[in-house]
C-alpha positions in Angstrom: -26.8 -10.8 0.5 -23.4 -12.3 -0.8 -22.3 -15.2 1.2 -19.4 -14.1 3.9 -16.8 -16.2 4.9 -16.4 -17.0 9.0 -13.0 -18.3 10.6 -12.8 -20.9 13.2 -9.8 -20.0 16.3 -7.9 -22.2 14.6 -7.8 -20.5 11.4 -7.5 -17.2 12.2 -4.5 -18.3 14.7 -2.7 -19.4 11.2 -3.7 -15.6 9.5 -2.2 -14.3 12.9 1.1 -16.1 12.1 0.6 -14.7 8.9 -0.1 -11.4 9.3 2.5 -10.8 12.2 4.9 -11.5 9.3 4.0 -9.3 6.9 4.4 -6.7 8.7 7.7 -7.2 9.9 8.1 -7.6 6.1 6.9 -3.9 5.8 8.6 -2.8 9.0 11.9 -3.9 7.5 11.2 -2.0 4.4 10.0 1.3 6.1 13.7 1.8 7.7 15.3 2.1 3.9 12.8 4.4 2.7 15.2 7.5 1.2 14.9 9.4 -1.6 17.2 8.1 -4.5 15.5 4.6 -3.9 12.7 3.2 -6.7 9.8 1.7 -6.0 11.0 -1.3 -8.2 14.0 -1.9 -5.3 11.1 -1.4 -3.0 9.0 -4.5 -4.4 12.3 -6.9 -4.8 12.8 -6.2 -0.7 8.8 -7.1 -0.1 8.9 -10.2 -2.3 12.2 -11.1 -0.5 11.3 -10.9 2.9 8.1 -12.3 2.0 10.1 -16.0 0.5 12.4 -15.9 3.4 9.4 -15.1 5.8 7.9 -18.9 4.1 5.3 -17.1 2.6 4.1 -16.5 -0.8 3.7 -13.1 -2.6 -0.3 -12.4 -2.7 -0.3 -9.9 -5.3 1.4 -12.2 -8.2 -1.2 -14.7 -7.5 -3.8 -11.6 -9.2 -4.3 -12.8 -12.9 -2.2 -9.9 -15.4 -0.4 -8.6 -11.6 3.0 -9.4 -11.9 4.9 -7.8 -8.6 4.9 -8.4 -5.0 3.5 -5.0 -4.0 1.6 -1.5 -5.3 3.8 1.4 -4.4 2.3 4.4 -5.0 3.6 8.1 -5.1 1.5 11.3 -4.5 -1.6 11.3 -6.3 -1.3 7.6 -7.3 -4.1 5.8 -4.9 -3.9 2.1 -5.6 -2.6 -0.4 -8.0 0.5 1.1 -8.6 2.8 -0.8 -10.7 6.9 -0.8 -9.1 9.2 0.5 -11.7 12.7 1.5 -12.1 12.1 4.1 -13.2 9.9 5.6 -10.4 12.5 6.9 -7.9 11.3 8.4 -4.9 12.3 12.4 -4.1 12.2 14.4 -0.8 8.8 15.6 0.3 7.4 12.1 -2.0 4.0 10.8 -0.3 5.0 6.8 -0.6 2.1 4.6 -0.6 2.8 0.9 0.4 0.4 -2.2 -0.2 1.7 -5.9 0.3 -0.5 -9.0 1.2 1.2 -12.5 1.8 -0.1 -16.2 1.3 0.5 -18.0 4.5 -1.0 -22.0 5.1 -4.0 -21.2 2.7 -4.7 -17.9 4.3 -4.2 -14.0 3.1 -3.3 -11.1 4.9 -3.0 -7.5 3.3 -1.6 -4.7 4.4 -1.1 -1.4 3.7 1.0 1.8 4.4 2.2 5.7 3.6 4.6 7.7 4.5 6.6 11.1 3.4 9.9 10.3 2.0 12.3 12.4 4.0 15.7 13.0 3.5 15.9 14.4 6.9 13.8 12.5 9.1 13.2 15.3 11.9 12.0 17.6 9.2 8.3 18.4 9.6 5.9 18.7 6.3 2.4 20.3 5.9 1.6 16.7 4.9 1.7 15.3 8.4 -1.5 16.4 9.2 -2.5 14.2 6.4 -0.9 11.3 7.0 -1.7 11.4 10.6 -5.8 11.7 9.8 -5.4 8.5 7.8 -3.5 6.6 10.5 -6.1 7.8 13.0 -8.7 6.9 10.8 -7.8 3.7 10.8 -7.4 3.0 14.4 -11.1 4.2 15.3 -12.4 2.3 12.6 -11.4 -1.0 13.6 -12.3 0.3 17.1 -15.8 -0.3 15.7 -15.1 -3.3 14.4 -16.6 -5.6 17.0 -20.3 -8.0 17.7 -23.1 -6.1 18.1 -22.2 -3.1 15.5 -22.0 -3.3 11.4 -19.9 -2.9 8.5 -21.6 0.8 8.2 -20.2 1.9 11.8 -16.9 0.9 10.3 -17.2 3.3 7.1 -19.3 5.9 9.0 -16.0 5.8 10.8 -14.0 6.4 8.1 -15.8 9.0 6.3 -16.4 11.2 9.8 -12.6 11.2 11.0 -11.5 11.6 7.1 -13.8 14.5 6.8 -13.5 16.0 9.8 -9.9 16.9 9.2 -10.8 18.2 5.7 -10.2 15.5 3.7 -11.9 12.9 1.4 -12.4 9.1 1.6 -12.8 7.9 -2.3 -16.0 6.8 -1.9 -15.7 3.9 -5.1 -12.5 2.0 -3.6 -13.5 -0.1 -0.7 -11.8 -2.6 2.1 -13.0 -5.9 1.7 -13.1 -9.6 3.2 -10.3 -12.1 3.3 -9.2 -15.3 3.9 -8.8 -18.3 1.9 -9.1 -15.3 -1.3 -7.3 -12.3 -1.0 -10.7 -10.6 -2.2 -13.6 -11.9 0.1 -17.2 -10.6 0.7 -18.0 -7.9 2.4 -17.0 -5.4 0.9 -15.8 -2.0 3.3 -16.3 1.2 2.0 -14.7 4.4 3.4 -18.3 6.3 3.3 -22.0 4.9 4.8 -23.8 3.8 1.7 -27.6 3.9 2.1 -29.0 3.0 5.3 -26.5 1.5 8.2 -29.0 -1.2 9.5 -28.7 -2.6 6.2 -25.2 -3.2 5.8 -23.8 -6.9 6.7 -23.9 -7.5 10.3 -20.2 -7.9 12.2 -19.9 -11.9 13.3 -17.5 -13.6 15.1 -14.9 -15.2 12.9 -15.3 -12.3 10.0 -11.7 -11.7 8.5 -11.5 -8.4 7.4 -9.0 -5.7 5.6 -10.4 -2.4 6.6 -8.8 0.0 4.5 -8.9 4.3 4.7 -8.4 5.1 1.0 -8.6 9.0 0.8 -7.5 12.2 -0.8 -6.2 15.7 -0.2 -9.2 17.4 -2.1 -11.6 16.0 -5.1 -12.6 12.1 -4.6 -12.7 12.0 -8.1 -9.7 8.9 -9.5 -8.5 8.1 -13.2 -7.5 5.0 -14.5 -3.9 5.3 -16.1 -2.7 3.9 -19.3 -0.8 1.0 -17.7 -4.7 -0.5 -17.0 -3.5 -0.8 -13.4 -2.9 2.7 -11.4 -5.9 4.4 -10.2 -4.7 8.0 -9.3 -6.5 11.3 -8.6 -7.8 13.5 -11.6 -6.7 16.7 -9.9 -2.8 15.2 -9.0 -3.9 15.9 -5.4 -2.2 13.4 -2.9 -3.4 10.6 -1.6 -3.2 8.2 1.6 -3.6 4.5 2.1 -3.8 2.7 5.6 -4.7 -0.9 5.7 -4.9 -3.5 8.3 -6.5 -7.0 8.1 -8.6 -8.0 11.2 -10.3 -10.7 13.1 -13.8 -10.1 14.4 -13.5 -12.2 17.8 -15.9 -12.1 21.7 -12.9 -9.8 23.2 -13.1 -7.5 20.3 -11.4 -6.5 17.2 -7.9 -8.8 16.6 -5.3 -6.4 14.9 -3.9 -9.9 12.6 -1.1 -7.3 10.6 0.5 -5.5 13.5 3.0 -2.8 12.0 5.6 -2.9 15.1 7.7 0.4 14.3 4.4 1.7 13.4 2.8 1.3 16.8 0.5 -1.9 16.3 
């Protein structure tokens, strides 16, 4: 089994400071989302609040990755590349994604929501939004001693299917730390038999992630070599939050504040 990565206090107390900036980072952003706006405007705020924050931006540190963020709209699922040209419409599912360098440590975060040009207004896509948000919550719920990496996908795939949707089963959460990309890897389904997946120990740094979809799990790579979106143009959802495995329980290290926690 691949070699996983455990924190001391003192570390993960400097990926707290991390992570409790980032997602002011993204809480700052998520006031100006409005239709009008592109996703390119979108990554020069992240990287911005990012430098003044005394971080550095995690994503340009990717070989070939070149902006701050992955904003994604509607069926796009990951990896989406900001451009000028995107501009967000009412009714627009927004996906965001940011990680930060912080003292030697990563943290990685991410988040959707409906771009509204009324805010009151209520969507048939609420329902899914509000199954990955949940989804998320339980599963770090699970994330503490005594239980595995499998009751934290078992999680995942059980509140995401419940409700009707899909988890795509080949993206997964994964380690972090001193790499943005650490062992274990998470997925958002149980794969094979739970008692065989990677114990949960105290000082694991994780980013548990629900990747999931409105109907077929089934993704495309597009021609830019980085956006992975859905081969029926279904919508998708993306909630992230990176974690510390400690003796009280799970330590929420990216709290979204206008998000509750």
């Amino acid at each position: 089994m691949p070699k996983i990565s455990l924190k001391t206090p003192e570390e993960i107390k400097i990926m707290a400071e991390g992570g409790t900036k980032l997602g002011r980072v993204l809480d700052e952003v998520l006031t100006k989302i409005k239709p009008g706006l592109s996703t390119w405007k979108i990554d020069h705020w992240i990287e911005k609040g990012i430098l003044l924050a005394g971080g550095k931006p995690a994503f340009k540190m990717v070989p070939n990755y070149y902006w701050a963020s992955c904003t994604g709209i509607n069926e796009e699922v990951v990896h989406s590349i900001p451009k000028k040209e995107k501009i967000l419409k009412d009714g627009d599912v927004l996906k965001i994604d940011l990680g930060m360098l912080w003292r030697g440590f990563n943290s990685d975060l991410s988040w959707t929501v409906e771009v509204k040009k009324d805010p009151r207004s209520t969507t048939r896509d609420e329902e899914f939004l509000k199954t990955g948000e949940k989804a998320l919550a339980e599963a770090i719920k699970t994330a503490k001693l005594g239980n595995r990496i499998g009751h934290i996908s078992q999680k995942i795939q059980e509140t995401v299917g419940k409700a009707g949707f899909c988890p795509v089963e080949v993206l997964t959460g994964h380690g972090i730390g001193l790499k943005l990309h650490e062992e274990p890897m998470i997925p958002g389904v149980l794969r094979g038999s739970l008692e065989k997946t990677p114990e949960l120990k105290l000082g694991m740094t994780l980013a548990i992630e629900v990747i999931y979809v409105e109907k077929s799990p089934e993704i495309v790579l597009e021609n830019d070599g980085w956006t992975i979106s859905t081969r029926d143009g279904k919508i998708s959802g993306l909630f992230e939050k990176t974690i510390a495995i400690t003796g009280e329980g799970p330590l929420i290290l990216t709290p979204v504040g206008n998000r509750k926690g």
